[in-house]
N, C-alpha and C positions, 0 to 999 in steps of 0.2 A: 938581149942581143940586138945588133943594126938592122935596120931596116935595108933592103937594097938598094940603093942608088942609082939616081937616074941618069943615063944614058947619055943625057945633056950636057953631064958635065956638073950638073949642079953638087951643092953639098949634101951630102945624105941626112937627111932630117931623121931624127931617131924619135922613134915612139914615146910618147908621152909618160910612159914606164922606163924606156933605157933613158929620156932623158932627166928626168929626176929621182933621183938614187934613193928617194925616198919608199919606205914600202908601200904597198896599194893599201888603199884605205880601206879600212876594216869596220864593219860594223858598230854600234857604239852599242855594248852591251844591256842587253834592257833592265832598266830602273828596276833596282831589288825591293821591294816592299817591305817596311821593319814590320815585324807582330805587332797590332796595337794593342796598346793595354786593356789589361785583364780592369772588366767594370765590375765591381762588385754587385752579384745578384740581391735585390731589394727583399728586405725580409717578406717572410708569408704573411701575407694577411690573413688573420684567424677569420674563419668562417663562422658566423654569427647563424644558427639555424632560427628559421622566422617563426616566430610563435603561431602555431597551430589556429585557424579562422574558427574551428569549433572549442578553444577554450576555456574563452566567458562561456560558455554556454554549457559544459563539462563544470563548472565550478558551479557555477546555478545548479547545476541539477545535484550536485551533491550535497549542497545547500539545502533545498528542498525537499530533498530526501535524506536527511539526518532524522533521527530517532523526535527530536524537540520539535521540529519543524512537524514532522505528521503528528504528533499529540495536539498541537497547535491545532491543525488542520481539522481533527479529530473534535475537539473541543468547541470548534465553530460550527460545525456542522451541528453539534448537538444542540449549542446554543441555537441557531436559527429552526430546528426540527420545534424546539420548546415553543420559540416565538410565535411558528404555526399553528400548535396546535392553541397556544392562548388566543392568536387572530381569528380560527376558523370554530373554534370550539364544538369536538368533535362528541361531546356530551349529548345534543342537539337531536343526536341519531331516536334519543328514547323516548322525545316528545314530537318530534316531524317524520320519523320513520325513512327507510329506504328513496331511493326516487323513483316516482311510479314508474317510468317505463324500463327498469327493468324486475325480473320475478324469475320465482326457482331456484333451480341450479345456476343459470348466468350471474345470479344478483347475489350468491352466494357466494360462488370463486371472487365479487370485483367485491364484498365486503371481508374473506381472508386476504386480498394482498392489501388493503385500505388496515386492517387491525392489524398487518405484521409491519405497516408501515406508521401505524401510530405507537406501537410498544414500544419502537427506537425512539419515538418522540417522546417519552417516558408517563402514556398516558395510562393511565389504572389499566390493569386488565379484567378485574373486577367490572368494572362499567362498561369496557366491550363486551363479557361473558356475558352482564344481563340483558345488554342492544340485540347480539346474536339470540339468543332464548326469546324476546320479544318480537325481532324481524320472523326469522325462519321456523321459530317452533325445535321442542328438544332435542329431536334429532341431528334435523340439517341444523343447527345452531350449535349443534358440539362438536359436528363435524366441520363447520367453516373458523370454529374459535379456536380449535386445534391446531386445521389447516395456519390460522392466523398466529397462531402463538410460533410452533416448530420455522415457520417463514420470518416472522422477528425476530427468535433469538438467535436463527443463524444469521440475520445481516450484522445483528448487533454484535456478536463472536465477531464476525468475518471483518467488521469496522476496527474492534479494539485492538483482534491477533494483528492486521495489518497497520494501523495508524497509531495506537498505544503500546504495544507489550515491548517493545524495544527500549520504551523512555521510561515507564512505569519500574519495568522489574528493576531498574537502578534505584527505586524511591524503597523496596522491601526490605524496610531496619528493623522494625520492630517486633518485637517476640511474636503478637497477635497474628500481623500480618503475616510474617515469615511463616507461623505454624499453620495459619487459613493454607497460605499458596501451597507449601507441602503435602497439606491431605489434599486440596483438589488437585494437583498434579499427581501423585501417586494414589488417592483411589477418586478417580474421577467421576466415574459412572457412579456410584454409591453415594459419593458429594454431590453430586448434582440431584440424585435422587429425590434425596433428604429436601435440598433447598426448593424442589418443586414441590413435595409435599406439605413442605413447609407458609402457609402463608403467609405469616410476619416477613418474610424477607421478600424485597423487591424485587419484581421480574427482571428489569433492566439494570439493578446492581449483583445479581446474579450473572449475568449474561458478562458482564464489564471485567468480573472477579476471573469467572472462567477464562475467557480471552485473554488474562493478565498471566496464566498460571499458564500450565505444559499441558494441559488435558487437551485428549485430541478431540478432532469433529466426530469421530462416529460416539462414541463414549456421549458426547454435549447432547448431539442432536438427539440418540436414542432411548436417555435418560429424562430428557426433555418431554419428548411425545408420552414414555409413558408416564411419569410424575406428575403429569399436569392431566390429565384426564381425570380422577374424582375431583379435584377444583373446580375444571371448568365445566364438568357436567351439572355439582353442583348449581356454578352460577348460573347457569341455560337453563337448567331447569325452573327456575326459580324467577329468573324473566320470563319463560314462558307462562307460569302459571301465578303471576305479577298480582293478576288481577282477581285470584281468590286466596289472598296469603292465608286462611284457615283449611285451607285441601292437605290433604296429607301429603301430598308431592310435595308441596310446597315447606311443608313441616320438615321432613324428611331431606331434602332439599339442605335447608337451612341447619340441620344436626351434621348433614354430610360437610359443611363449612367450621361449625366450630371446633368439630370434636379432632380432623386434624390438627385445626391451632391448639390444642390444649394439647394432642399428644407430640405434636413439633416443643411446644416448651419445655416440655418434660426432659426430650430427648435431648434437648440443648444445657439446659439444665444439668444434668448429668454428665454432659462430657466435658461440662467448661474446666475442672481442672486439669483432663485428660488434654485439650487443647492448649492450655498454659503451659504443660510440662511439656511438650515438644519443642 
């Protein structure tokens, strides 16, 4: 529409809208933004899990504790136990005796753990029998060679069960073998009886045999204490009374030693084809 006009006379000036017929200027609509393209997501990178810091250490130890590895271990020990007793030569005990300051009962108990620790070393037990008989006299001498005996054969059990019978029992082919481990695993007590009354057979490859087989500990050890008592009373006695070998104890002594080896051969004797046929 006009503007009014002035009075004056002038021309009526028309608004800046009546006078250009053009529309009023409108907004410029805001810049549409296109979707940008789809990036494709970068594959997964697989998750590598980092090797465990304890697992050299997990392989070592099951290295080490494989069956081979403790017979091994087994094996060394027994060798160094030997090298000992060849170094220290525990024989010594029946010409220099005890150390004087100790006597009694003290010098008793430290010469039973000293004999249970030379039997693993595979030293006669015959010659600690006669040491004990000579130190202590018959009594406390049967009683510390006992003590000493029952204390070696259970380390030396307790060595073979733990550090051999795993690698061992794979070596049992042979008829002998296979028929020995069967009787001391099923009559244990009786087997072991036999081999302690027996003195041809060695202390320490009895002890090694047993540990290899299934015979348990109460059976070893209480076959052990009493099987070995006429043996080793014999030998105590017989160090003890060293020094009049015509006394009757002494005589007596020395029939209590043969007449079981002659009836252990007999009995051995006898069962060997009973033992081959198993």
């Amino acid at each position: 529409m006009l503007d009014a006009t002035t009075r004056s006379g002038g021309t009526a000036t028309a608004s800046p809208r009546a006078a250009t017929n053009e529309p009023a200027a409108t907004t410029e609509p805001a810049a549409t933004t296109e979707p940008a393209a789809a990036v494709p997501a970068a594959p997964p990178v697989p998750v590598v899990p980092a090797a465990p810091a304890s697992a050299p250490p997990a392989r070592w130890a099951r290295v080490l504790l494989s069956p081979w590895a403790r017979l091994c271990l087994l094996l060394a020990l027994l060798t160094a136990a030997g090298v000992c007793v060849l170094l220290f030569e525990p024989q010594r005990l029946l010409a220099h005796g005890w150390p004087p300051q100790l006597g009694g009962v003290a010098a008793a108990v430290v010469f039973a753990a000293a004999y249970g620790l030379c039997t693993v070393a595979f030293v006669p037990r015959p010659l600690l029998n006669l040491a004990a008989g000579a130190l202590f006299g018959s009594y406390l001498g049967l009683a510390a060679a006992l003590a000493g005996t029952v204390l070696g054969a259970g380390a030396a059990f307790g060595l073979g069960r733990l550090l051999g019978q795993d690698a061992l029992r794979r070596l049992l082919r042979g008829r002998l073998l296979t028929a020995a481990d069967g009787q001391l695993s099923r009559h244990g007590f009786r087997s072991m009886m036999a081999a302690r009354l027996f003195p041809g057979i060695p202390f320490w490859a009895a002890n090694y045999c047993a540990a290899v087989s299934r015979m348990g500990w109460t059976a070893f050890l209480l076959a052990t204490a009493l099987g070995s008592i006429p043996n080793t009373a014999a030998y105590a006695v017989a160090g003890a009374r060293a020094s009049a070998p015509t006394s009757p104890a002494f005589l007596l002594a020395m029939a209590s030693i043969v007449v079981p080896a002659v009836l252990g051969t007999a009995v051995a004797w006898r069962k060997r084809h009973h033992l081959r046929r198993r």
